[in-house]
N, C-alpha and C positions, 0 to 999 in steps of 0.2 A: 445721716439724713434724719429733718426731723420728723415729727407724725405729721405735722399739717404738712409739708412737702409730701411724705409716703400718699397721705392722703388724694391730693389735688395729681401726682400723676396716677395714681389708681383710676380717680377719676375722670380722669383724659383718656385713660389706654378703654377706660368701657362706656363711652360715650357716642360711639357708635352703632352700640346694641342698646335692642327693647327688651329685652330677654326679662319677662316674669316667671321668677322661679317657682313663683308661689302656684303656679297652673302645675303642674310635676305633682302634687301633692293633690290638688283639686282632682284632678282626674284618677288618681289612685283609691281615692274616698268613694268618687262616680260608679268605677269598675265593680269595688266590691256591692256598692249597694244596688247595683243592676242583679248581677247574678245572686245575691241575697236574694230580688224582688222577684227573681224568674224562678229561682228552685226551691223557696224556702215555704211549705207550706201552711205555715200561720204569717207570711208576709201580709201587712193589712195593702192589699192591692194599691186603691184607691189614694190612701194617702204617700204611699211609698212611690206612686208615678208621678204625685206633684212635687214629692223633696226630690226625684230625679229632675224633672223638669227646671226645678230654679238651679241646681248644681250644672245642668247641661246649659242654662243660659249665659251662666256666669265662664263657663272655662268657653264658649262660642264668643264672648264678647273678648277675652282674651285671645284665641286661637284663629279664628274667624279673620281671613282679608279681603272679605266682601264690607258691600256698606251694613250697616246696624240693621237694619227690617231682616235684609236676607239671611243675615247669620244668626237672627232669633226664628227667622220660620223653617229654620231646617231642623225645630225643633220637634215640627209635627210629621216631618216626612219620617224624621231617625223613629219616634215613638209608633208609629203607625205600620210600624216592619215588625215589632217584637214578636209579636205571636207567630208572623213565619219564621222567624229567628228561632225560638223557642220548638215549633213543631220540629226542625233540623234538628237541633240538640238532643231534642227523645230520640229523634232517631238515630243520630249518634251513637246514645248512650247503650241502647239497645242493639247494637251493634257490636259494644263494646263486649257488653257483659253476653251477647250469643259465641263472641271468640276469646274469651279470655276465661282458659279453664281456672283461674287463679282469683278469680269475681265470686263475692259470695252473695251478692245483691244487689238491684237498681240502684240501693242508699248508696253503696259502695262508692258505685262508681261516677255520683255525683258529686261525694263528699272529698275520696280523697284519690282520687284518678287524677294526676296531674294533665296526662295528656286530656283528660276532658276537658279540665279548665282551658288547657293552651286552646282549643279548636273553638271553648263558648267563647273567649274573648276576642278568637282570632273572627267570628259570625258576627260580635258584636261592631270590634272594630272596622270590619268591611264595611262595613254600613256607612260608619261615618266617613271611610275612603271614597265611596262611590260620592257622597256628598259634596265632595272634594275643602273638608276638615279635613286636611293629611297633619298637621300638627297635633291636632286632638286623637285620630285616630295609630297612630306611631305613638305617643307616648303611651296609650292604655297598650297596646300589641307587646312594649318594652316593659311596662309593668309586668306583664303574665312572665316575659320572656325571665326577667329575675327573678319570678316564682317558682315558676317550670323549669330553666333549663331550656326552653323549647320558643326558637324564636319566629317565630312565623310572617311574615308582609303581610299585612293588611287588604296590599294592593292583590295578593294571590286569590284563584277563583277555585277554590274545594265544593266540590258537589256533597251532598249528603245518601247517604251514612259514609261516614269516613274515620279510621280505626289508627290512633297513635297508643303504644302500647311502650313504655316506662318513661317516654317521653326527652331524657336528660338529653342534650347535646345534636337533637333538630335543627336544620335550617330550610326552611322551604323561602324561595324569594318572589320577589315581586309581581312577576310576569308568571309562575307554575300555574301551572294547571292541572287541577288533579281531579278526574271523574270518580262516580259511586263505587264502593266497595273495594276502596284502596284500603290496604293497611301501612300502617310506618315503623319500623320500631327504633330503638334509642340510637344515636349517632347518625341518620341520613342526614346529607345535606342536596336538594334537590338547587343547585346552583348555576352560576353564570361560566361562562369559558373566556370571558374577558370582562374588565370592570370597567370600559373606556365612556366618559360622560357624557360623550356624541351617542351614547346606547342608549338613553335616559327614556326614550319613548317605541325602543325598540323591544321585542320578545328579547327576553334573555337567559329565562329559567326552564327548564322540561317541560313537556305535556306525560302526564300519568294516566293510560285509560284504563276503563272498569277492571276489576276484578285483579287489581295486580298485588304482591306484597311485595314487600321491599325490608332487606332485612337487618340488623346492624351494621352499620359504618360504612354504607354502601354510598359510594357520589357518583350522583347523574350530574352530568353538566351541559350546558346550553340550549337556546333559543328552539331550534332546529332537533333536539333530541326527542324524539316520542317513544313510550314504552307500548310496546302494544298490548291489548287486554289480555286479561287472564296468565300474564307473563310473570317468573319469581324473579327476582334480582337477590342471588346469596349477599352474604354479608361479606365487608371489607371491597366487593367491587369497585372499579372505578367505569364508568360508562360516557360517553361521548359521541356517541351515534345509537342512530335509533334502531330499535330492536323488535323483531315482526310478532305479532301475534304469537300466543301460547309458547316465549323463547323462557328456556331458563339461563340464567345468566349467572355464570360460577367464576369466585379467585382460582385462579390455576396455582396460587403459591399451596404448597405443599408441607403439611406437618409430621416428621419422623419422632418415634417414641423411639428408643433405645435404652436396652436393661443394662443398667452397672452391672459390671461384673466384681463379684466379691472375690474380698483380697483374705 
């Protein structure tokens, strides 16, 4: 076969798609220079919200399937949230470092707390979810997500303070709900009990109310699951119905130590 034949069916097989790849990368540049512009304290404010601004215009005119006006004026609705955006994050943050005896400081746990970053990007990208940019806002959610480990829906509704702690191998999905003073730690997957695409506008993930941990490699699953407040969920659980007020929730598998015997 030759190259201009290789060529011309290449061609043909992706002529069905608009796909600019070149947004994937725009929005990776976006992500970092927001949370630059919200935590970095010699950020020059002013001029760092206008290079935000033409970078948010430009992946909106890509991303964007509304007409042109409306996908540039949800430029002022997305900017005009940061500071409540930003108030949630300190208090995130200060969250983190009142429960993380392993915190040596605020900087800490700004700088290199991954679950911090997953939860700033995951406030940020909701934003642009409720907008309804779900292209714009799912590739910045995917970005964190190959950063952290920690994959979060955009479309999910986290109340603030909210505590992920090492972060790797998280799922929380679309429809969770998780109220103040939850914590998460590495491997939850707070997920769906079926993936059927007639569900697409149905609840399909937990509800988490206040005060609950939740602790490695625990899966809650479905719609209909509610954790009741101040309830622990141990690690390695599996959960599938909802569980009352102040329950603790334990693997019943069982681990035996046994001493060699010398020979």
């Amino acid at each position: 076969m030759t190259k201009d034949l290789i060529i011309k069916n290449i061609s043909l097989l992706k002529s069905h798609t608009s796909i600019n790849y070149g947004i994937k990368t725009k929005v990776e540049i976006f992500t970092e220079k927001i949370f630059y512009t919200l935590f970095d304290a010699n950020a020059p404010l002013s001029e760092s919200i206008d290079e935000l601004e033409k970078q948010f215009k430009d992946i909106a005119a890509i991303a964007c399937k509304k007409p042109n006006a409306l996908c540039i004026s949800t430029w002022d609705h997305f900017v005009a949230k940061l500071p409540s955006v930003l108030e949630k994050l300190n208090q995130d943050a200060a969250y983190i470092l009142e429960n993380d005896p392993a915190s040596n400081g605020i900087e800490e746990v700004y700088l290199a707390y991954p679950g911090f970053y997953a939860i700033a990007i995951y406030r940020l990208s909701h934003e642009l979810y409720k907008l309804d940019l779900l292209l714009f806002s799912r590739l910045m959610s995917e970005y964190a997500h190959r950063i952290t480990g920690t994959d979060i829906h955009a479309g999910a509704q986290i109340d603030s303070p909210f505590f992920i702690d090492h972060a790797t191998g998280i799922v929380i999905g679309e429809t969770a709900v998780i109220q103040k003073y939850v914590k998460i730690y590495q491997g939850v997957t707070l997920g769906a009990l079926s993936v059927s695409k007639e569900m697409k506008n149905a609840k399909r993930h937990p509800t988490v109310e206040k005060n609950v941990c939740i602790y490695a490699n625990a899966t809650i699953l479905g719609g209909e699951t509610v954790i009741g407040k101040n309830s622990i969920i141990g690690g390695n659980s599996w959960v599938t119905k909802s569980t009352p007020e102040r329950s603790i929730v334990t693997n019943t598998t069982t681990t035996e130590v046994k001493i060699k015997e010398l020979k």
